[in-house]
C-alpha positions as CSV (number, residue, x, y, z in Angstrom):
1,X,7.3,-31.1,-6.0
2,X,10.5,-33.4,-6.2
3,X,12.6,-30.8,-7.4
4,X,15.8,-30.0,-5.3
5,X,15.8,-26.8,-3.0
6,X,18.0,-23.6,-4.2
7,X,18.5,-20.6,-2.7
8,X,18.1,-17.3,-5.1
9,X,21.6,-16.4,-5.2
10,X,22.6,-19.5,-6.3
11,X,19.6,-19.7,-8.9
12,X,20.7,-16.6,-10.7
13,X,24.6,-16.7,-10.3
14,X,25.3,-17.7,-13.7
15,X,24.2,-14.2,-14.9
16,X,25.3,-10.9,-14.0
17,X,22.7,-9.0,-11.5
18,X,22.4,-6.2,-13.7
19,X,21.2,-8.0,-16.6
20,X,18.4,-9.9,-14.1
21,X,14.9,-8.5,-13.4
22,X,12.6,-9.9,-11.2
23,X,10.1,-11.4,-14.4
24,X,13.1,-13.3,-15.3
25,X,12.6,-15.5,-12.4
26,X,10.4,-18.2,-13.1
27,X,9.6,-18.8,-9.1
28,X,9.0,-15.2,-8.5
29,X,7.2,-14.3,-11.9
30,X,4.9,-17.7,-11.0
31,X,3.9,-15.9,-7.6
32,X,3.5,-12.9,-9.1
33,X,0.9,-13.9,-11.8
34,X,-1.0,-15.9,-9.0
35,X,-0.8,-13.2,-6.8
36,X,-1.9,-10.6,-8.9
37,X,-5.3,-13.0,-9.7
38,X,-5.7,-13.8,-6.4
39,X,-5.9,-9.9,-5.8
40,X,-8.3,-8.9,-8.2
41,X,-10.6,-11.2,-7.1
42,X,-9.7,-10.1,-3.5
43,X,-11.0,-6.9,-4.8
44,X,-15.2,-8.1,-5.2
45,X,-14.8,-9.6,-1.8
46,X,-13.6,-6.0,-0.4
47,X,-16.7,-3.9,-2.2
48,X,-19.2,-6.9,-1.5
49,X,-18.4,-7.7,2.3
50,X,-19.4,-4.0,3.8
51,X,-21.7,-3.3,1.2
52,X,-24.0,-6.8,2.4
53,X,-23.6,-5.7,6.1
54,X,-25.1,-2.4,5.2
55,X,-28.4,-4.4,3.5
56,X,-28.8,-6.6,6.4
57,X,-28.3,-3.8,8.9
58,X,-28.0,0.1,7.6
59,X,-25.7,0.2,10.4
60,X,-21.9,1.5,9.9
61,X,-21.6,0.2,13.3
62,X,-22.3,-2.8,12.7
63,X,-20.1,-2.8,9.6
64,X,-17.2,-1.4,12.3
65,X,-17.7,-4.6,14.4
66,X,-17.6,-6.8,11.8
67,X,-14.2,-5.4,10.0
68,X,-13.2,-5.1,13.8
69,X,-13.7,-9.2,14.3
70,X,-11.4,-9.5,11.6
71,X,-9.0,-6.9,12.9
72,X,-8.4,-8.5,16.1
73,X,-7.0,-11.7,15.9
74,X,-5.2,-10.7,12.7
75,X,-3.2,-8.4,15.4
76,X,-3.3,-10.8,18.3
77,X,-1.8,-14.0,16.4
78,X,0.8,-11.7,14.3
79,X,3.8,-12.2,16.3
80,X,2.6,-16.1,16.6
81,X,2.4,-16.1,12.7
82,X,5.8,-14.6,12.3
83,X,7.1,-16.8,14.5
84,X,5.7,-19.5,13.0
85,X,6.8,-18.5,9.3
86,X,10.3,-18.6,10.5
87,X,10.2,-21.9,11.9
88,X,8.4,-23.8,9.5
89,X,8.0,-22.4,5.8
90,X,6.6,-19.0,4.9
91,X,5.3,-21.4,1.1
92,X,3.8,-23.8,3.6
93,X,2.3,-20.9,5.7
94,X,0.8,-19.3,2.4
95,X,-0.6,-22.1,1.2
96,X,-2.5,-23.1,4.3
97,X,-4.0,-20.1,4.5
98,X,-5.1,-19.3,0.9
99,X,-6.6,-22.8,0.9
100,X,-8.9,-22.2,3.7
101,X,-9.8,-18.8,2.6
102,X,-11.4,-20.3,-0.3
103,X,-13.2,-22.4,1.2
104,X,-14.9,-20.1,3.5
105,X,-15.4,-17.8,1.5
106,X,-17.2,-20.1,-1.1
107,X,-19.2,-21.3,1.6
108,X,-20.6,-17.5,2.3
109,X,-21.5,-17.6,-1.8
110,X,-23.5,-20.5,-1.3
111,X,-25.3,-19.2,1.9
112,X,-25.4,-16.2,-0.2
113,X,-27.0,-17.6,-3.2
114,X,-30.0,-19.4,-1.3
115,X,-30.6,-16.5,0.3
116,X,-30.3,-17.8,4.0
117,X,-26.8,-16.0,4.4
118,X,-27.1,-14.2,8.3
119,X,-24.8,-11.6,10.3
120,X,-23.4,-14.3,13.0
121,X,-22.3,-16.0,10.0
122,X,-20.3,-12.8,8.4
123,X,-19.1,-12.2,12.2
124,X,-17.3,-16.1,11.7
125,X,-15.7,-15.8,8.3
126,X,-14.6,-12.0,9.5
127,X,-12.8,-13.8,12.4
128,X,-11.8,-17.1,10.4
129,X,-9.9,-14.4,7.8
130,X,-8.5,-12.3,10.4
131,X,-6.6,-15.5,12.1
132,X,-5.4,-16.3,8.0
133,X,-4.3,-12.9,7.8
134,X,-2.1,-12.8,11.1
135,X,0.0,-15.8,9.7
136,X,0.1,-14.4,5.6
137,X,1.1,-11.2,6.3
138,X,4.4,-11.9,7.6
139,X,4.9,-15.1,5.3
140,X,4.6,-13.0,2.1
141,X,7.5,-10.6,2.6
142,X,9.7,-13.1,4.5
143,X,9.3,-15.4,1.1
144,X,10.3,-12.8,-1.5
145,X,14.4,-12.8,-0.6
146,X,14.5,-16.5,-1.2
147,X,13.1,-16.0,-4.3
148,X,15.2,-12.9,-5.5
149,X,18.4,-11.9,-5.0
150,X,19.2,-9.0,-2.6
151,X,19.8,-6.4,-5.8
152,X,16.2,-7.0,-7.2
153,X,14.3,-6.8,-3.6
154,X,13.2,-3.4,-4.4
155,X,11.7,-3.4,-7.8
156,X,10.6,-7.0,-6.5
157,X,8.6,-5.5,-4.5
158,X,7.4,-2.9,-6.5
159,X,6.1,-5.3,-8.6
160,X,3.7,-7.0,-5.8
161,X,2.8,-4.0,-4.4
162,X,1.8,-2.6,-8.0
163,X,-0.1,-5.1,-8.2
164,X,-2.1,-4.8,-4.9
165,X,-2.7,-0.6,-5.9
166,X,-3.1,-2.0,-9.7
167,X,-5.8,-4.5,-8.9
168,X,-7.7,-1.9,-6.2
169,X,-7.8,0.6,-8.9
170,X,-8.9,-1.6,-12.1
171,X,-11.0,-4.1,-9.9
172,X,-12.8,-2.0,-7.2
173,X,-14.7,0.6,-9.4
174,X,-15.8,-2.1,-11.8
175,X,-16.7,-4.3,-8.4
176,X,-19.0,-2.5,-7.4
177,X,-21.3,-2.5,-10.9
178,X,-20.5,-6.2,-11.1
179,X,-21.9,-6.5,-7.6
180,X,-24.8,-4.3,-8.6
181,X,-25.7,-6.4,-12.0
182,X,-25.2,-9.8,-10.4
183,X,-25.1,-9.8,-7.2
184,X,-23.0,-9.9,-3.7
185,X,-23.1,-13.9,-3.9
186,X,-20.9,-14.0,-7.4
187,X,-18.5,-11.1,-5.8
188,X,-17.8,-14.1,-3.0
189,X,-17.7,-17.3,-5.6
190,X,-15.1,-15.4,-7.8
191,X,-12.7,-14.5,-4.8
192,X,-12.5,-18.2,-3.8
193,X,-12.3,-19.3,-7.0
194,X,-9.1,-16.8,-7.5
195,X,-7.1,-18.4,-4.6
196,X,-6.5,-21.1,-6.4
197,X,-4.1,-19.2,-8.7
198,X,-2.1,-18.3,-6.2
199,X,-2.3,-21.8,-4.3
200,X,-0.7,-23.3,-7.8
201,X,2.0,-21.0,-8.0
202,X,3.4,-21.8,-4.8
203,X,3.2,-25.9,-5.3
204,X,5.6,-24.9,-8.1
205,X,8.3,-23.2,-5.3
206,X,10.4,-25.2,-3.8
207,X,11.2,-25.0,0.0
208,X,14.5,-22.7,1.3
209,X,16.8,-24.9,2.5
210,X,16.3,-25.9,6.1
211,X,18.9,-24.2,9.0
212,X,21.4,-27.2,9.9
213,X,20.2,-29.1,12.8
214,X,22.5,-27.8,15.7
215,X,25.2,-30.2,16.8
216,X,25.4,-33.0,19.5
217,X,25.2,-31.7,23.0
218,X,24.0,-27.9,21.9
219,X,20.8,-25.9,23.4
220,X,18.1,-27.6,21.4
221,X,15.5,-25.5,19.4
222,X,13.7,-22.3,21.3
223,X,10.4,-22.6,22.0
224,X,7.3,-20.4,20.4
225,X,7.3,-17.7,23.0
226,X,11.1,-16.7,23.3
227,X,11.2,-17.1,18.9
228,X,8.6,-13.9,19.6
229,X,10.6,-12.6,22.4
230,X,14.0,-12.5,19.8
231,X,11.9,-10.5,17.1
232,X,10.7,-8.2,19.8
233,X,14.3,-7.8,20.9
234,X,15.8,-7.1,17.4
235,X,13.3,-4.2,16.8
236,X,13.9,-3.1,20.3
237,X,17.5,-2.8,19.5
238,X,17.1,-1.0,16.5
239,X,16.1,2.9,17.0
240,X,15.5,4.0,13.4
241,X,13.6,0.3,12.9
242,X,11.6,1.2,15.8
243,X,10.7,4.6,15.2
244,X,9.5,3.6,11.7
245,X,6.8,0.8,13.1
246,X,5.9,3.7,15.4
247,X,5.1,6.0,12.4
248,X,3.5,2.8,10.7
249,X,1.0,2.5,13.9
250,X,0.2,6.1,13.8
251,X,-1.1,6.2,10.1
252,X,-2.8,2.9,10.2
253,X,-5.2,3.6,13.4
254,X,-5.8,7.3,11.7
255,X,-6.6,6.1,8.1
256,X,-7.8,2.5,8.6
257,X,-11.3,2.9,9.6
258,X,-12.0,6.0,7.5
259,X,-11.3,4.2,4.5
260,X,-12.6,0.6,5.5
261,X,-15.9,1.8,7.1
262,X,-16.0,5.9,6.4
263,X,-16.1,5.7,2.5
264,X,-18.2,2.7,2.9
265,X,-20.6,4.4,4.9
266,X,-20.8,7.8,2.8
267,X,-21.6,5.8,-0.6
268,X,-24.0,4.1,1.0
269,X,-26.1,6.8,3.0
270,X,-25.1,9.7,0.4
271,X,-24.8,8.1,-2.4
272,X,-26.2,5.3,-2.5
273,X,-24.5,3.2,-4.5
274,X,-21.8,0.4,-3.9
275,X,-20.4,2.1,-7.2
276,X,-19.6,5.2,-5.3
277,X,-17.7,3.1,-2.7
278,X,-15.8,0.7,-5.6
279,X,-14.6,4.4,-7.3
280,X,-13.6,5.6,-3.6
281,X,-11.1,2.7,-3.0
282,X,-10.2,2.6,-7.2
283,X,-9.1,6.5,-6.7
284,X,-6.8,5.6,-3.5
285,X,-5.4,2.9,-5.3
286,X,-5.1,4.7,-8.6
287,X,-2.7,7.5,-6.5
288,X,-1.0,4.9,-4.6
289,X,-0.2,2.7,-7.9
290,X,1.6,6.2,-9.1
291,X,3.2,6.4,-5.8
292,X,5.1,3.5,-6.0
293,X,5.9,3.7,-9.4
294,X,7.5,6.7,-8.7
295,X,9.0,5.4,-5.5
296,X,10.7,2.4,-7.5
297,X,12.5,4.6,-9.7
298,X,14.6,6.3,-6.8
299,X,17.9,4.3,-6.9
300,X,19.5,5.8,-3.9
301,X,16.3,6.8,-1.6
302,X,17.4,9.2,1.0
303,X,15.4,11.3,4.4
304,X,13.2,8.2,3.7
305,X,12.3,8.7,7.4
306,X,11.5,12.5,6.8
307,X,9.3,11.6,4.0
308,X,7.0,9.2,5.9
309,X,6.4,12.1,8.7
310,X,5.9,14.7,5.5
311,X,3.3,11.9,4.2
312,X,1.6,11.6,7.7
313,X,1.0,14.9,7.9
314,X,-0.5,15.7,4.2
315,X,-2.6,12.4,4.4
316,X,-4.1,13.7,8.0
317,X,-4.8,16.6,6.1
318,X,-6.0,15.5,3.4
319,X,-8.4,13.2,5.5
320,X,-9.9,16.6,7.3
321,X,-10.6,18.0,3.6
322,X,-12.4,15.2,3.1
323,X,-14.7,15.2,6.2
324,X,-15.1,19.0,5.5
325,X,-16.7,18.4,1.8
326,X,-17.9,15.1,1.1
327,X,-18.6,16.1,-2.5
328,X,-17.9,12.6,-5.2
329,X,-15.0,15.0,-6.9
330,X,-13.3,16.2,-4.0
331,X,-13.3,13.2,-2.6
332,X,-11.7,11.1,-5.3
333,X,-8.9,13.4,-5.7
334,X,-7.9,13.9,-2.0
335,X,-7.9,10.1,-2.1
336,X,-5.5,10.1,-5.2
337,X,-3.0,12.3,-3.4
338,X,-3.0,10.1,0.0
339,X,-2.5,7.3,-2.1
340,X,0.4,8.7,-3.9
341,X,1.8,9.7,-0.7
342,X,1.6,6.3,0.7
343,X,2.6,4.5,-2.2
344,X,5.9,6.8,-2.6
345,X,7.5,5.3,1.0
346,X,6.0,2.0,1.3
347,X,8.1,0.3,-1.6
348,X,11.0,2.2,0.0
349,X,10.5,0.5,3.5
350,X,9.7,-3.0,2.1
351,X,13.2,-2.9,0.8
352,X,14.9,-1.4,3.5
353,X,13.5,-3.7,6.2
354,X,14.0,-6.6,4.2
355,X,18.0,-5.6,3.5
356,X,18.5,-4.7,7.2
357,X,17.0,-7.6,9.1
358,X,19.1,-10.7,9.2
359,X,17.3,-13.8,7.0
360,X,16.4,-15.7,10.5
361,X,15.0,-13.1,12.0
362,X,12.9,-12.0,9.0
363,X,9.9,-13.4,9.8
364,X,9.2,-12.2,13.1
365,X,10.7,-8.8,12.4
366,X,8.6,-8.3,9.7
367,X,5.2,-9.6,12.1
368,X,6.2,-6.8,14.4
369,X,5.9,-4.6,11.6
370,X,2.4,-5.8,10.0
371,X,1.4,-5.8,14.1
372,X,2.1,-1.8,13.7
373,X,0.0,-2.1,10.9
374,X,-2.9,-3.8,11.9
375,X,-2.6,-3.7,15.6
376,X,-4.9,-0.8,16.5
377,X,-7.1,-1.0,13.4
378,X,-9.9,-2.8,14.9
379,X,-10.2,0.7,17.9
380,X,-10.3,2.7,14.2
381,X,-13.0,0.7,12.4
382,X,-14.9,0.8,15.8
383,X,-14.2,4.5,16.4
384,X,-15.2,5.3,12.7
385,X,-18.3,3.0,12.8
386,X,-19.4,5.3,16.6
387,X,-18.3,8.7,14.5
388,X,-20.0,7.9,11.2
389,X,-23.5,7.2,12.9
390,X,-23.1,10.4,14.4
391,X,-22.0,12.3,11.4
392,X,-20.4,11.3,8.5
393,X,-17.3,14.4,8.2
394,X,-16.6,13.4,11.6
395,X,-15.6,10.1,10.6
396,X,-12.8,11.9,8.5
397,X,-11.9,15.1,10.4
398,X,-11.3,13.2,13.8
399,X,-8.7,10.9,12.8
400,X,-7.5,13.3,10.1
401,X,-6.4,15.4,12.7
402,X,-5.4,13.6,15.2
403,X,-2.6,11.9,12.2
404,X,-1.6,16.0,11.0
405,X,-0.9,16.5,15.3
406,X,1.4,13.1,15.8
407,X,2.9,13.7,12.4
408,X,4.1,17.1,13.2
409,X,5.2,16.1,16.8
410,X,7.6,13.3,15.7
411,X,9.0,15.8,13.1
412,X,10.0,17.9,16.0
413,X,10.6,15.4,18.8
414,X,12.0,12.2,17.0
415,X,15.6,12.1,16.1
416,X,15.5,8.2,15.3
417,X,12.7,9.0,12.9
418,X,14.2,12.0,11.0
419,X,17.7,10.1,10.2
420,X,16.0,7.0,8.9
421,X,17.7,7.1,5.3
């Protein structure tokens, strides 16, 4: 693309920011229609990846290892990828990794198809999409500020995130019949076919400008390792930041392998249907689509920190419910309230992390964040996988209340997390 850099500011200056929405945009609304395809054909790769581990094996251990492959260098490279993203191009970084994501993942559809598809090989594309993952998941929110200006970041990200919960709950139930009328092999050839939407919106965005090149006689650039050590430091610096990331951690090792290996196991050895597990995930989806619809029409958020901890605690409850009933109904609508609970505070923290972190430091503040996301997931999937082969409700009531014990510690121990606002 020839056209000239711009920053978002300058691209929407001419009008006044109360007049502008985030559509109006024609980089951001590009992204956001290649996104949102992308997604949705994310979705039969989510429902079709666990679903052929459990026909090769019938083991949810096995299907804990494998979502555990990609779980670990996903949180082993984050900081690397943040880093990365901050020195190079968080477009650049996003494109890489989409492209190579399709490609693997039409390679599995061919294997797939001719029927000679085997574990080791799942084991390789889990690991070669865990590496993607640790450099796209800081990229993605350290893009959207140069794309919108600071006013619109929160219904910005309303919008992607809507679109995540939207494309979960309208693509996952019908996933899993797709899956079941044609097959695992089409679920992979239509997620790498969908990457190439989002691979065209962002030849269409032009680069940020580039950070002057420091003068004659200055310290020259920093290497990899202290560019990590800076976004380590800013977080460090930061109590309420910190205590948030914390909180993150906590909910994601609780609730990450219940619902990436738990649900998956359930329909499979109760129900017996890759449906089952495509209306699971549509359900939590469903809630946290409502979530954040409600979330994005707070204008002045306050006690956001008090509502994360109130959220930990009702999902860790909800979670025991679960492993206590394992009925299709109760389980769908436990899953819709967790999901609303979730969706409720995450567009409130995308916003307020990307407001209070300094633009250079985005990137690798925002790694630290996903690494609290993803950094102790693959000990869940693994835990889950060892707790589901023993008994299914333990897979829930475990985690479930180990989450509704931290949550209700920090409420009473944690000042930094309380007065986050």
């Amino acid at each position: 693309m020839n056209a000239a850099p711009v920053s978002a500011p300058e691209s929407v200056s001419a009008v006044p920011p109360a007049r502008r929405h985030p559509l109006t945009l024609p980089h951001f609304r590009n992204l956001w229609i290649g996104a949102t395809i992308s997604l949705l054909g994310d979705q039969l790769y989510l429902v079709a990846l666990p679903w052929l581990v459990l026909q090769l094996t019938g083991s949810s251990l096995v299907l804990g290892t494998i979502l555990m492959t990609a779980a670990v260098p996903r949180a082993a490279l984050m900081l690397v990828g943040g880093a990365v993203t901050d020195r190079f191009s968080a477009r650049r970084v996003l494109m890489a990794t989409a492209a190579i994501r399709a490609v693997l993942v039409g390679i599995v559809a061919a294997l797939i198809w001719f029927k000679v598809v085997a574990l080791w090989q799942l084991y390789a594309l889990t690991l070669a999409f865990g590496v993607a993952d640790a450099f796209s998941l800081p990229a993605g929110p350290a893009l959207i500020p140069t794309l919108v200006p600071t006013e619109q970041l929160r219904p910005a990200n309303a919008l992607l995130q809507s679109s995540t919960v939207s494309s979960q709950m309208l693509g996952q139930a019908p996933a899993g019949w797709l899956i079941k009328l044609w097959g695992t092999a089409f679920a992979f050839l239509f997620d790498a076919l969908s990457f190439l939407a989002v691979i065209v919106a962002l030849l269409n965005i032009p680069d940020p400008p580039k950070a002057q090149a420091p003068p004659a006689g200055a310290p020259a650039r920093s290497g990899m390792w202290h560019s990590i050590v800076e976004g380590l430091r800013a977080v460090r610096d930061d109590p309420p930041l910190l205590s948030l990331i914390i909180m993150i951690a906590t909910i994601n090792f609780c609730v990450g392998g219940p619902i990436g290996v738990g649900l998956a196991a359930v329909a499979k050895f109760r129900f017996g249907s890759a449906a089952a597990f495509g209306i699971f995930l549509s359900c939590f989806s469903g809630g946290m689509l409502l979530g954040i619809l409600l979330g994005a029409l707070v204008k002045r958020p306050r006690k956001r920190g008090l509502q994360f901890i109130v959220m930990s605690a009702l999902a860790g409850f909800e979670l025991v419910a679960i492993g206590f009933f394992l009925k299709m109904a109760a389980i769908c609508a436990l899953l819709a309230l967790m999901g609303l609970g979730v969706g409720i505070v995450n567009v409130q923290f995308s916003a307020w992390t990307q407001t209070r972190v300094a633009p250079a430091l985005l990137g690798r503040v925002m790694s630290v964040v996903m690494f609290s996301a993803v950094g102790l997931v693959p000990l869940s999937f693994w835990a889950s996988g060892v707790l589901a082969q023993w008994n299914l409700g333990a897979s829930f009531i475990v985690p479930g209340a180990v989450l509704a014990i931290v949550a209700c510690t920090m409420a009473v121990g944690s000042r930094a997390a309380r007065e986050i606002d």
